[in-house]
C-alpha positions as CSV (number, residue, x, y, z in Angstrom):
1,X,-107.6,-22.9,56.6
2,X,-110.5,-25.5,57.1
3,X,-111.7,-27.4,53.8
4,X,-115.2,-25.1,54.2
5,X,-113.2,-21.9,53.2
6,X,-111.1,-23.3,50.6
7,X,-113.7,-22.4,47.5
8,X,-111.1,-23.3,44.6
9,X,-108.0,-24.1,45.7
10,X,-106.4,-27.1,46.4
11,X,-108.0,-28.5,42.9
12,X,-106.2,-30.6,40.8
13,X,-107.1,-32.6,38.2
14,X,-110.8,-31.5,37.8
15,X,-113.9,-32.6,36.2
16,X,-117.5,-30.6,36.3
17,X,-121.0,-32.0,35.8
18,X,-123.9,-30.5,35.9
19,X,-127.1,-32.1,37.7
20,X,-130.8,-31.6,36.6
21,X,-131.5,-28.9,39.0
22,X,-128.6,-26.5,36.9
23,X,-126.2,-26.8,39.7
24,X,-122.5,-27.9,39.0
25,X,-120.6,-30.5,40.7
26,X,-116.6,-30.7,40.8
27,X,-114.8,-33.9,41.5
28,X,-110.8,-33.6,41.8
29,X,-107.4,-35.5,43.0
30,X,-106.8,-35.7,47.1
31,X,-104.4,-33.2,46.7
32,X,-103.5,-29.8,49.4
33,X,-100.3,-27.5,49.1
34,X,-100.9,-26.3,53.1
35,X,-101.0,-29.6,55.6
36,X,-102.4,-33.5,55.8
37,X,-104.6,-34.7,52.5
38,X,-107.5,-36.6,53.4
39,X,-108.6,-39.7,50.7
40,X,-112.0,-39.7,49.2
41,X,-111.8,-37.4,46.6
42,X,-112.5,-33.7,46.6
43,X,-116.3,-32.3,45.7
44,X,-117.1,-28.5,44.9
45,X,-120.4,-27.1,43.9
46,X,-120.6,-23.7,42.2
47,X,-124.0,-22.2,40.5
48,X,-121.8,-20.3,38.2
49,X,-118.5,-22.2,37.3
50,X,-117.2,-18.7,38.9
51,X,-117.7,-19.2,42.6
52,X,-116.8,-22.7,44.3
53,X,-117.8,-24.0,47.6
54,X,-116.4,-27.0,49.0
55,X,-119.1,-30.1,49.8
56,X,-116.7,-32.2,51.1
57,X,-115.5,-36.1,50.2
58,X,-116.9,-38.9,47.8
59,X,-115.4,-42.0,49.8
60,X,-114.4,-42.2,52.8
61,X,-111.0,-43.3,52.4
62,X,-109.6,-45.2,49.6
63,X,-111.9,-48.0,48.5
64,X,-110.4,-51.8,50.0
65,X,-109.5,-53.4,46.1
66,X,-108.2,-50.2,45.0
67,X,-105.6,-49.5,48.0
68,X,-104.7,-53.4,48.3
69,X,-103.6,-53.3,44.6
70,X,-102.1,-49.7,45.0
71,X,-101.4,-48.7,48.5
72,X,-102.2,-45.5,47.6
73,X,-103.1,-42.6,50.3
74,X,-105.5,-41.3,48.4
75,X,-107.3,-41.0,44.7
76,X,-106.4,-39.1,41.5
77,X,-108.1,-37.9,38.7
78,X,-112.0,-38.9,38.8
79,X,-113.7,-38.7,35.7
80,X,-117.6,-38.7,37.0
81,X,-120.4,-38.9,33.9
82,X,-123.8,-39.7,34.2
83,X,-125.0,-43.7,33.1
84,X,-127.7,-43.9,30.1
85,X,-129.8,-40.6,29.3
86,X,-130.3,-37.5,31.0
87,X,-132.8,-38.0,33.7
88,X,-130.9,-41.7,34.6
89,X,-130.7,-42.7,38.0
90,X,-127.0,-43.5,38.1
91,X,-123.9,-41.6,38.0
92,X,-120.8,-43.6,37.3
93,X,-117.4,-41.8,38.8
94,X,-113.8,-43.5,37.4
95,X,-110.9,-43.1,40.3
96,X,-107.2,-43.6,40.1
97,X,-105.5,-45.6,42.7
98,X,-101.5,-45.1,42.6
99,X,-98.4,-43.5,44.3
100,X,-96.2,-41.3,42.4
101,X,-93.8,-42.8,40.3
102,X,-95.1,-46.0,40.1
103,X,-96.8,-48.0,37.7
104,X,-98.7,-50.7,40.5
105,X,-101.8,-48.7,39.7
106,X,-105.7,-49.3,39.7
107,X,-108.6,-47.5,37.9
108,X,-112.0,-48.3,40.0
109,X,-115.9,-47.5,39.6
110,X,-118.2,-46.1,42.2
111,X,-121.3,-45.3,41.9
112,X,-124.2,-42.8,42.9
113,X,-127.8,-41.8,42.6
114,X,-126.8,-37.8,42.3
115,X,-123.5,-36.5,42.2
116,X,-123.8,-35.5,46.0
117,X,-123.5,-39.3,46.3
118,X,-124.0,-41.5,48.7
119,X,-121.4,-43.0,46.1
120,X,-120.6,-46.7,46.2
121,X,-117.5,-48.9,45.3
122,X,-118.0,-51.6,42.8
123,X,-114.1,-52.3,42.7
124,X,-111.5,-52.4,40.1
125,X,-112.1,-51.6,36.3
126,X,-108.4,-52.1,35.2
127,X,-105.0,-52.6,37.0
128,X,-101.6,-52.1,36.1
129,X,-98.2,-53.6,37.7
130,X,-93.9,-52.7,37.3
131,X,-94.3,-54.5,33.8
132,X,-91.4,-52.9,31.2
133,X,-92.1,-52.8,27.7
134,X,-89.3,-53.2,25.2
135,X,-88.7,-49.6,24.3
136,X,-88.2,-49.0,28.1
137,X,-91.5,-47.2,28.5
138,X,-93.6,-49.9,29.6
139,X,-97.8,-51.1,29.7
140,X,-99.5,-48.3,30.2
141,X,-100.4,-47.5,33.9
142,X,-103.7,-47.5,35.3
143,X,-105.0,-44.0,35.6
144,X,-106.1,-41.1,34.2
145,X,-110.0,-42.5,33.1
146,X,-112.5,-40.6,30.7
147,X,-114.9,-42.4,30.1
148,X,-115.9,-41.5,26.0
149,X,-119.6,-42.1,24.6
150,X,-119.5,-42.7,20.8
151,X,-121.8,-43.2,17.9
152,X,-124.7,-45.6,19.2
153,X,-123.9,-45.4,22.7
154,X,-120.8,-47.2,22.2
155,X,-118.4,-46.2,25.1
156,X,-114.6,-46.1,25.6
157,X,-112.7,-46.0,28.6
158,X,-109.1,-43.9,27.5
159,X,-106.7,-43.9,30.1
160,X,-102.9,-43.8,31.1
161,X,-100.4,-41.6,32.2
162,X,-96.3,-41.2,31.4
163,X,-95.3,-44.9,31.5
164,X,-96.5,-46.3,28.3
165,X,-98.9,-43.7,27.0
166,X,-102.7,-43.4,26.4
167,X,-104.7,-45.8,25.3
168,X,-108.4,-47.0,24.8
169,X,-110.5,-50.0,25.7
170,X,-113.8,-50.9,24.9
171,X,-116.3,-50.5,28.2
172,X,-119.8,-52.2,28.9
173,X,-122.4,-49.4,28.7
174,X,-124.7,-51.7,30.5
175,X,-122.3,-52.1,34.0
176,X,-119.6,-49.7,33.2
177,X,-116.5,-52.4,33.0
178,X,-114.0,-52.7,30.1
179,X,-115.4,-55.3,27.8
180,X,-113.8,-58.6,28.7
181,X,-112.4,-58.0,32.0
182,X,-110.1,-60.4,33.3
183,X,-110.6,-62.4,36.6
184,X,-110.3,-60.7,39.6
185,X,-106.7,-59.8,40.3
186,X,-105.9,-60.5,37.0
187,X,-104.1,-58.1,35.4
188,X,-105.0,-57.5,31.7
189,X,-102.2,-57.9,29.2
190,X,-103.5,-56.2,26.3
191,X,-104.0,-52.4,26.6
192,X,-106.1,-51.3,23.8
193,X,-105.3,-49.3,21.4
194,X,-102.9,-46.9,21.8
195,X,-103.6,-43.0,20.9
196,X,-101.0,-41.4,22.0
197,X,-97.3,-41.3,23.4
198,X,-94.0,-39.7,23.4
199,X,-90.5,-41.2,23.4
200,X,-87.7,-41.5,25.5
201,X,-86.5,-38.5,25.2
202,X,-89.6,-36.3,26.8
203,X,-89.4,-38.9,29.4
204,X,-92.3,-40.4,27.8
205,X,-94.2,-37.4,29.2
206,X,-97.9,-37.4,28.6
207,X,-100.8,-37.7,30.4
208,X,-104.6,-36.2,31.4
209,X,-106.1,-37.7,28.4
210,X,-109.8,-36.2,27.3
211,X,-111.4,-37.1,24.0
212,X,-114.2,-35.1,22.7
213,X,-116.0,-34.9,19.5
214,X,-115.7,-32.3,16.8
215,X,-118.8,-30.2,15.8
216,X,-118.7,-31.4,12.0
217,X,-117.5,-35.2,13.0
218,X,-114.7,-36.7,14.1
219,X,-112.8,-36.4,17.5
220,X,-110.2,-34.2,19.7
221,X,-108.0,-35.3,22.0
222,X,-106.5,-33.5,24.8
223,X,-103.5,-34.2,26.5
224,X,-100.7,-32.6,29.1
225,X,-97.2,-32.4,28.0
226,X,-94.2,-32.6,30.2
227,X,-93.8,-32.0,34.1
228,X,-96.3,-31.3,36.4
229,X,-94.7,-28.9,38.9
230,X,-93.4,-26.4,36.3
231,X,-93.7,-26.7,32.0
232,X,-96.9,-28.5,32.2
233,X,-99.4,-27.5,29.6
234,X,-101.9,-29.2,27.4
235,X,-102.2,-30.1,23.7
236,X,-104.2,-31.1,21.0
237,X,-104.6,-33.7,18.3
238,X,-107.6,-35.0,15.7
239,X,-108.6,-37.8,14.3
240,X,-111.6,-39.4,12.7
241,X,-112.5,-42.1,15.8
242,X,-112.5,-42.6,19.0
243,X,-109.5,-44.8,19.2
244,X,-107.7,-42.4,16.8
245,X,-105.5,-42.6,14.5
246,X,-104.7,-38.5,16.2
247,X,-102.5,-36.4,14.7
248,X,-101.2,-32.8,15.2
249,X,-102.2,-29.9,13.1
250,X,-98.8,-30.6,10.8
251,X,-100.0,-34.2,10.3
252,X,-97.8,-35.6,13.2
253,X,-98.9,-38.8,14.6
254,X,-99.5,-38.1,18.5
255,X,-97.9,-41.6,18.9
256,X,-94.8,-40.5,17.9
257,X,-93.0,-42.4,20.4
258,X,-94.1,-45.6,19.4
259,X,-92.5,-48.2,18.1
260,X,-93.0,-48.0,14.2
261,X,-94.5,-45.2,14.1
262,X,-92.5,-41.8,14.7
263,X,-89.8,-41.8,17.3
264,X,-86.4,-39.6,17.5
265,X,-84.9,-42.3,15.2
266,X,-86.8,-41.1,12.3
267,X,-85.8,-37.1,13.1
268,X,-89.4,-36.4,15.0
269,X,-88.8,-34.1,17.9
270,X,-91.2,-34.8,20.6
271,X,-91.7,-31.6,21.5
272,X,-92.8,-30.6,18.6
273,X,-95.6,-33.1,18.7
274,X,-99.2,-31.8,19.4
275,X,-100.7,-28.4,18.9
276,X,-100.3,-26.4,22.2
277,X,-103.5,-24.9,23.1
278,X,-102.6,-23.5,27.1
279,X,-99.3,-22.8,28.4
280,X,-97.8,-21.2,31.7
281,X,-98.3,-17.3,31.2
282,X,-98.5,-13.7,32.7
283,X,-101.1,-11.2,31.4
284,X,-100.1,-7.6,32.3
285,X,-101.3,-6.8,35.2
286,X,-102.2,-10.4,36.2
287,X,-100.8,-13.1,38.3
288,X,-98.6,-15.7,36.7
289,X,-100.0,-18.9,35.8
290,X,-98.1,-21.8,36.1
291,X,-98.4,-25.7,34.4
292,X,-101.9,-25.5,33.6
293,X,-103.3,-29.0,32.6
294,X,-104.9,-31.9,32.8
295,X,-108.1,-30.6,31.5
296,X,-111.5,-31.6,31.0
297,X,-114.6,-30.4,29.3
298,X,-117.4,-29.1,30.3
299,X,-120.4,-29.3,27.1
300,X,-123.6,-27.5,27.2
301,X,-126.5,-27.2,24.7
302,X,-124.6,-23.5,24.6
303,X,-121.1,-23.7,25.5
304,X,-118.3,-25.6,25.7
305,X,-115.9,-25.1,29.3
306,X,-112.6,-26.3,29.5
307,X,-111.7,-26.8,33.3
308,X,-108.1,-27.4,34.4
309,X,-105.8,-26.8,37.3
310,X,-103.1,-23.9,37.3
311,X,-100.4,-23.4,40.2
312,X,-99.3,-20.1,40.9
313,X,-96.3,-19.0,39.5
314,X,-94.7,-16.9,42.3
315,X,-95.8,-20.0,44.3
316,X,-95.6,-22.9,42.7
317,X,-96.7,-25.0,45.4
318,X,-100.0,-24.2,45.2
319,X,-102.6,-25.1,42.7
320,X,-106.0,-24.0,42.0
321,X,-108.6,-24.8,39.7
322,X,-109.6,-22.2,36.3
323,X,-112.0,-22.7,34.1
324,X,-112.0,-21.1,29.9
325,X,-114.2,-20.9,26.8
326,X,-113.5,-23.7,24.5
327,X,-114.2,-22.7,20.9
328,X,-113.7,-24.9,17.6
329,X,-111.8,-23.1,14.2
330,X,-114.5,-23.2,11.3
331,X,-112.1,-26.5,10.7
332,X,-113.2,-28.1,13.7
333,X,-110.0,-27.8,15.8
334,X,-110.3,-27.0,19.7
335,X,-108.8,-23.5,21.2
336,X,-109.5,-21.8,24.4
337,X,-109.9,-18.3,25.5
338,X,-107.0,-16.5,27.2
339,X,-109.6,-15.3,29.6
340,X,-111.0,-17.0,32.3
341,X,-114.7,-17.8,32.4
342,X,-116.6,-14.7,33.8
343,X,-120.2,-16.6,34.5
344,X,-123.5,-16.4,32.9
345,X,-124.1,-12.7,33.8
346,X,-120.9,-11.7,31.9
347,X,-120.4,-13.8,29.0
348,X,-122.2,-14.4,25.9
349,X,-123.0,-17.6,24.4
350,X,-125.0,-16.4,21.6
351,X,-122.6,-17.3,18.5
352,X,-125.1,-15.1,15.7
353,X,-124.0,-12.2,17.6
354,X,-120.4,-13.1,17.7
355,X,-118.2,-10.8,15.3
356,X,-119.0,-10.9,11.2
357,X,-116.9,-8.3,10.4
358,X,-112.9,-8.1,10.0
359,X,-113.2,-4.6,11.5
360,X,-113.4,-6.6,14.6
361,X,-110.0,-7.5,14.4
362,X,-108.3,-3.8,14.5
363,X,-107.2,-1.8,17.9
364,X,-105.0,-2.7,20.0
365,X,-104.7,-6.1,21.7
366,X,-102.4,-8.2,24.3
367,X,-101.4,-11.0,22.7
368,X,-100.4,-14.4,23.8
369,X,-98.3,-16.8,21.6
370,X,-99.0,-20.0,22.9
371,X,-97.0,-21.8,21.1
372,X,-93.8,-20.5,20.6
373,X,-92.1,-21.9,24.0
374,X,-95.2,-23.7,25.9
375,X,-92.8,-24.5,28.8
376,X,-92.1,-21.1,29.6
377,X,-94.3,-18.6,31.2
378,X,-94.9,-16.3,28.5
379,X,-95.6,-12.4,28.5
380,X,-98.5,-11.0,26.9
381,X,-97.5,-8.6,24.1
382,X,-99.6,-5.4,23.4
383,X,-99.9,-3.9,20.0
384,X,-102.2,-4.1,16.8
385,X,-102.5,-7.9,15.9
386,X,-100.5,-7.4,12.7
387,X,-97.9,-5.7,14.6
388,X,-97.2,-7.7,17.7
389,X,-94.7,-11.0,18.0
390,X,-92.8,-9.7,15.3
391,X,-95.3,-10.1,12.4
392,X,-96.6,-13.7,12.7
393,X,-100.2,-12.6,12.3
394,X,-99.2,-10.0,9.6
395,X,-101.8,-10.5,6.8
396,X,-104.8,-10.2,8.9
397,X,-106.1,-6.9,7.3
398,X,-107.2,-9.3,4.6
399,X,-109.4,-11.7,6.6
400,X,-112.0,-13.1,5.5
401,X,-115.1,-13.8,7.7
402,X,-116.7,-17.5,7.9
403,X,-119.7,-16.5,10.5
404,X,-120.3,-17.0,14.3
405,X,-117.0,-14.9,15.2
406,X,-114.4,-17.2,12.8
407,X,-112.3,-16.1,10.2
408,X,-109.1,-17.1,8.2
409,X,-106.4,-15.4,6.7
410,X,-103.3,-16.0,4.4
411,X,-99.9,-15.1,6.0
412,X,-97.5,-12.0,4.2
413,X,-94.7,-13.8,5.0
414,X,-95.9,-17.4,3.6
415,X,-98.8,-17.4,1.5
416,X,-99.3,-21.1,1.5
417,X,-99.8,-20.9,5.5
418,X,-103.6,-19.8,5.9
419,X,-104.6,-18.4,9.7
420,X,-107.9,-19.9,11.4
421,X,-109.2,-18.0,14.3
422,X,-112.5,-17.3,16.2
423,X,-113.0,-14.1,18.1
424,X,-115.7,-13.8,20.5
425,X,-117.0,-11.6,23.9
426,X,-114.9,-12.0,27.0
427,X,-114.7,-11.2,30.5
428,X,-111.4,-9.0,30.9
429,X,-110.4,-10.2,34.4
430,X,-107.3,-6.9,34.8
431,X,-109.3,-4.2,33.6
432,X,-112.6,-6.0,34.6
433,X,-114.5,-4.7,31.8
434,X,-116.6,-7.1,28.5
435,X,-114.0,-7.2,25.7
436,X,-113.1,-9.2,22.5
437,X,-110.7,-12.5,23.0
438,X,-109.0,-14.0,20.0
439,X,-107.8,-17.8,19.6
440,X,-105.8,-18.7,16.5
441,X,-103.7,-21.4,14.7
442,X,-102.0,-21.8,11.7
443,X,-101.6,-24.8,9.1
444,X,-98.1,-25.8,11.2
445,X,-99.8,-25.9,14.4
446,X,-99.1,-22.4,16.0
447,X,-101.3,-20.9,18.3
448,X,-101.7,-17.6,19.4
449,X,-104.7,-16.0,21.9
450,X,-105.3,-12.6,22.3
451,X,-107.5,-9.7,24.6
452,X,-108.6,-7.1,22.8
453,X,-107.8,-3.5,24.9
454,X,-108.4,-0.5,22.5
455,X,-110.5,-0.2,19.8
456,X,-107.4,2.1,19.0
């Protein structure tokens, strides 16, 4: 198949953006499941988020700093945003420059007047080497940018992968550098400030970091949990800045593998660490979806999109990318639909007309508990939402509504453990029909989605 007909696949690692003439731009990791990958990274261009069509390569090749430092075959994980106000001339894109398993590693900036380029190199913004840490897991390595605007324009650069963890650095607005680079081919010894990690034990297993701020203040992070090829998924945290301090919905520090913080020593099991908001699973009727992760977000004045990649779960070699509805608990934490984004024509982002009523809640729905095992590909479980998964949403005949489709309710089983959940319109992709999708969470972090399918 030539890269003209490949729409969607072959994505990994995505990020959108949207130019001024409402058209959307793709960026993703050199990266194909059927023959050669070419360096440059990936562009797509879709007028819907629906429909992709390939537009070809950023760079030609990997840029000369970048694959000195590296010797990588090709670039991961571009984060592209645009520089200064909307209407700017520049567009700044953040590329990763590394093999797999290794920590020699480079994070560069190129350039662009639109984000159909012609994009420029302007070399490395941080580098990483085979430097081990005292708790075995190392400096953190030198990938995975997003590039974070804060309060007064104030930007951070958050970054890293598996060895070491995620961190944050100050960045130059102005030129789009970390603040107080070091001298060319200098490596930089001190990382930032670290936002998130896991211990030994998970492998130190985290990576994809995108931070995002809440609707009532504050900040989320997203991360992926675990391995890429098979019980990757993502998860959440919050915290009140940029540079953290992030914690779970049970008050877990997302650095729990640090040292002097929370680690195995102190009873903390990292895989309990982290809310999990997208997991591997089967609707009925639908394909399986496999390790869905390293996501990014998409804001509108009217929505919010989280894009991601999925591989296939009766094929695991391949991987293509899917895009969701990202909606925020009247609390102001992050969930996503269980049903893919449909496009403008089919979805509405009109929040006064989302439900106000409990009555919304009853019928019959296919339910997804997130959750409970987010490395395995869960089933979707059909049944009134009380009913299903064995009575974890029992109590939601007495929920109350908050406005624009949220609602909370106290549990039967635990009255101290008080449901949040928004329900809003969806695109049923199986029985291709507009429907009612659920996201939920309770005060210990669980998270269940649903599709509504009766009003029976």
């Amino acid at each position: 198949m030539t890269a003209s007909a490949w729409g969607g696949r072959h994505v990994h690692d995505p990020t959108v953006v949207r130019d001024d003439d409402g058209a959307y731009w793709m960026f993703s990791t050199d990266a194909r499941s059927d023959g050669p990958v070419r360096a440059g990274v990936q562009v797509r261009t879709s007028r819907d988020m629906v429909t992709w069509t390939f537009h070809g390569w950023a760079l030609d090749g990997v840029p000369g700093p970048a694959a000195e430092w590296s010797r990588a075959s090709g670039l991961w994980a571009p984060d592209v945003v645009r520089a200064g106000e909307p209407g700017a001339a520049e567009w700044r894109m953040y590329y990763s420059a590394s093999t797999f398993g290794s920590r020699r590693s480079a994070i560069g900036l190129a350039i662009a007047p639109h984000p159909s380029g012609p994009w420029a190199d302007r070399g490395i913004v941080i580098a990483s080497d085979h430097v081990h840490g005292p708790d075995g897991l190392g400096h953190p390595n030198a990938i995975d940018a997003n590039l974070v605007t804060a309060e007064g324009g104030r930007q951070w650069l958050v970054y890293g992968s598996f060895f070491g963890g995620i961190y944050a650095l100050p960045v130059d607005a102005s030129t789009g550098f970390v603040v107080d680079a070091p001298a060319a081919g200098a490596l930089r010894r001190s990382p930032g400030k670290l936002l998130a990690r896991r211990s030994r034990l998970a492998d130190g297993a985290v990576e994809g970091a995108f931070v995002l701020p809440r609707p009532d203040g504050g900040w989320a992070l997203l991360v992926s949990y675990d391995s890429l090829a098979g019980t990757y998924h993502v998860r959440s945290g919050v915290g009140d800045d940029v540079t953290g301090t992030f914690r779970d919905r049970a008050g877990r520090l997302m650095t729990d593998g640090a040292p002097g913080t929370q680690d195995a020593a102190s009873g903390v099991d990292p895989w309990q660490v982290g809310v999990p908001v997208l997991a591997s699973h089967r609707l009925a009727g639908g394909p399986g979806i496999l390790a869905p992760g390293h996501a990014s977000v998409l804001t509108e004045p009217d929505r919010q999109l989280l894009v991601h990649h999925v591989r296939d779960a009766d094929a695991p070699t391949e991987h293509r990318v899917q895009v969701r509805r990202l909606v925020w608990t009247h609390d102001g934490w992050p969930l996503v639909s269980p049903q893919l984004w449909a496009g403008p024509s089919r979805e509405n982002d009109d929040v006064a007309t989302w439900p106000a009523d409990a009555g919304a809640l009853g019928g019959a729905w296919e339910v997804l508990d997130v959750g409970a095992a987010p490395a395995k590909v869960a089933d979707g479980t059909i049944g009134g939402l009380g009913d299903v998964l064995d009575g974890v949403l029992a109590g939601i005949g007495r929920a109350r509504a908050l406005g624009e489709g949220r609602f909370a309710w106290e549990s039967d089983a635990d009255a101290a453990r008080v449901w949040a959940a928004v329900v809003f319109p969806g695109w049923d992709a199986v029985r291709d029909r507009a429907t009612l999708c659920l996201a939920a969470m309770d005060d210990a972090g669980r998270v269940v989605t649903g599709t509504k399918v009766s009003d029976e």
